[in-house]
C-alpha positions in Angstrom: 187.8 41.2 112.6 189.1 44.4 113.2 193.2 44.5 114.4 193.2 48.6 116.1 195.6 50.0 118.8 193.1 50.5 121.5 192.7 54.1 122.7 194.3 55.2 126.5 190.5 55.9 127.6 189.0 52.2 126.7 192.3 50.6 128.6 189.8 49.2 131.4 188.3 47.0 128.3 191.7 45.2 128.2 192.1 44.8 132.1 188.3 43.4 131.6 188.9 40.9 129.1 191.9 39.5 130.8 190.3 39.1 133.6 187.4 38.0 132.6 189.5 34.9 130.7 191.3 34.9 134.0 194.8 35.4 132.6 197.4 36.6 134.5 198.5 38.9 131.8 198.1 42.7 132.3 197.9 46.4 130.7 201.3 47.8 131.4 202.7 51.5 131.8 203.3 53.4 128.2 202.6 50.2 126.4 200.3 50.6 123.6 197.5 47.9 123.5 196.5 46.2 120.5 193.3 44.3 120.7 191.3 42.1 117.7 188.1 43.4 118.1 185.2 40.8 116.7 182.0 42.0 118.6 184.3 42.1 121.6 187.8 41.9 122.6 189.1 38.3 121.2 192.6 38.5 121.1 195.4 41.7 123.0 199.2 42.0 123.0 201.6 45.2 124.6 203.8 46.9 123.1 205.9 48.5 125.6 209.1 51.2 124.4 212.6 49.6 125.3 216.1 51.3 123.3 216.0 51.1 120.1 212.8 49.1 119.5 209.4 47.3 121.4 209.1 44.7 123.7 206.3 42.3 122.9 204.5 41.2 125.7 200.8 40.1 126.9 199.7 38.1 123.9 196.9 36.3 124.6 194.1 35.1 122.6 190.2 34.0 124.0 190.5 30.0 124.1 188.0 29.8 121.6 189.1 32.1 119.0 192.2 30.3 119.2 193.4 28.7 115.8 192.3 31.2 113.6 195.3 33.0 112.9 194.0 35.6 115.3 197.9 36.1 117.0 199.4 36.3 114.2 197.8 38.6 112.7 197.6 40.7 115.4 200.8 40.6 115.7 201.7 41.8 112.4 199.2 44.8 112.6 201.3 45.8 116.1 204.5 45.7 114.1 203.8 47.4 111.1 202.7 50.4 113.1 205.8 50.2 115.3 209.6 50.4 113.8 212.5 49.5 115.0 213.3 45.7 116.5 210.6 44.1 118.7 212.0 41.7 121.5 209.9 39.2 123.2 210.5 36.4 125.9 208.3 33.1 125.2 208.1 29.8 126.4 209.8 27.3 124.7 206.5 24.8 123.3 206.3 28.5 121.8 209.2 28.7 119.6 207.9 27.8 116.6 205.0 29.8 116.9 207.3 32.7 116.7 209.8 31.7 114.2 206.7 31.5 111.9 205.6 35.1 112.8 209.8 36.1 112.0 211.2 35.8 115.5 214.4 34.9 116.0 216.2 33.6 118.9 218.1 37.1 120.5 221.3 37.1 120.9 221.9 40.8 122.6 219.3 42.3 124.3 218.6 45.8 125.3 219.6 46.1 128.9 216.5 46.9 130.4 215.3 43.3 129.0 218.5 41.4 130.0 218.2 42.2 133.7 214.2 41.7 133.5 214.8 38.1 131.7 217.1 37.5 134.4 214.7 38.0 137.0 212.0 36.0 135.1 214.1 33.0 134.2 214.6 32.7 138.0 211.1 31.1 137.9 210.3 30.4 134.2 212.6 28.6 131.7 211.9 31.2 128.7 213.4 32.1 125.1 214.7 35.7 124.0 213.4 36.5 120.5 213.8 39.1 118.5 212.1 40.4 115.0 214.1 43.2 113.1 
C-alpha cells in the first residue's frame, strides 16, 4: 500500500474514484490530495490551508478496503508531511475514530472554519476537532 500526496495533473483520478464509489465527497481548490494507492485508488483525504494549520476534509475509504487501518494511516502520512494544527469537522458515531488518530474536540477554531461549521451545522449535527 503506497500512502503519496497525488500530483495536481492525476487530480481527475480522485474526482474518478469518488465518483465511481458515488460519494459525495470532492477535490477542493489548493487542497493537497492524499490517496492510498493499492493497484488503484482505495482510500483519499484533502488537505486544504486554513491560518495557522490544515483543515482535514474528504476522507473516505472504498467500502471494502475498509477495516484495514487504511484511514488511519493515511491520515498519519498527510500529517507528517503537513505542520502546524489540522482541524476537521466529523460526525459524531465518528468521534472515537478520531480521538484514536489524536483528535481532539476544538475549542477555537480559525475563523474561516467557525463561520463554514456554522453553515454546515445548519443541516448536519457535526464535531470540531483538532490535532496539534
Amino acid at each position: 500500500m503506497q500512502f503519496q500526496l497525488l500530483p495536481a495533473l492525476q487530480r481527475p483520478l480522485l474526482a474518478k474514484f469518488y465518483k465511481a464509489q458515488r460519494s459525495g465527497m470532492r477535490a477542493r481548490g489548493e487542497a493537497q490530495m492524499w490517496v492510498a494507492k493499492d493497484k488503484d485508488i482505495v482510500a483519499a483525504l484533502c488537505m486544504t490551508p486554513v491560518t495557522d494549520g490544515r483543515w482535514l476534509s474528504g476522507l473516505f475509504v472504498a467500502p471494502d478496503r475498509r477495516g484495514q487501518g487504511i484511514a488511519r494511516a493515511l491520515i498519519e502520512a498527510a500529517l507528517g508531511a503537513n505542520e502546524g494544527s489540522v482541524w476537521l469537522f466529523c460526525d459524531p458515531h465518528l468521534l472515537v475514530f478520531y480521538q484514536r488518530a489524536g483528535f481532539i474536540e476544538a475549542d477555537d477554531l480559525p475563523e474561516e472554519l467557525r463561520a463554514r461549521l456554522t453553515r454546515y451545522r445548519q443541516t448536519k449535527a457535526l464535531l470540531a476537532l483538532v490535532r496539534a
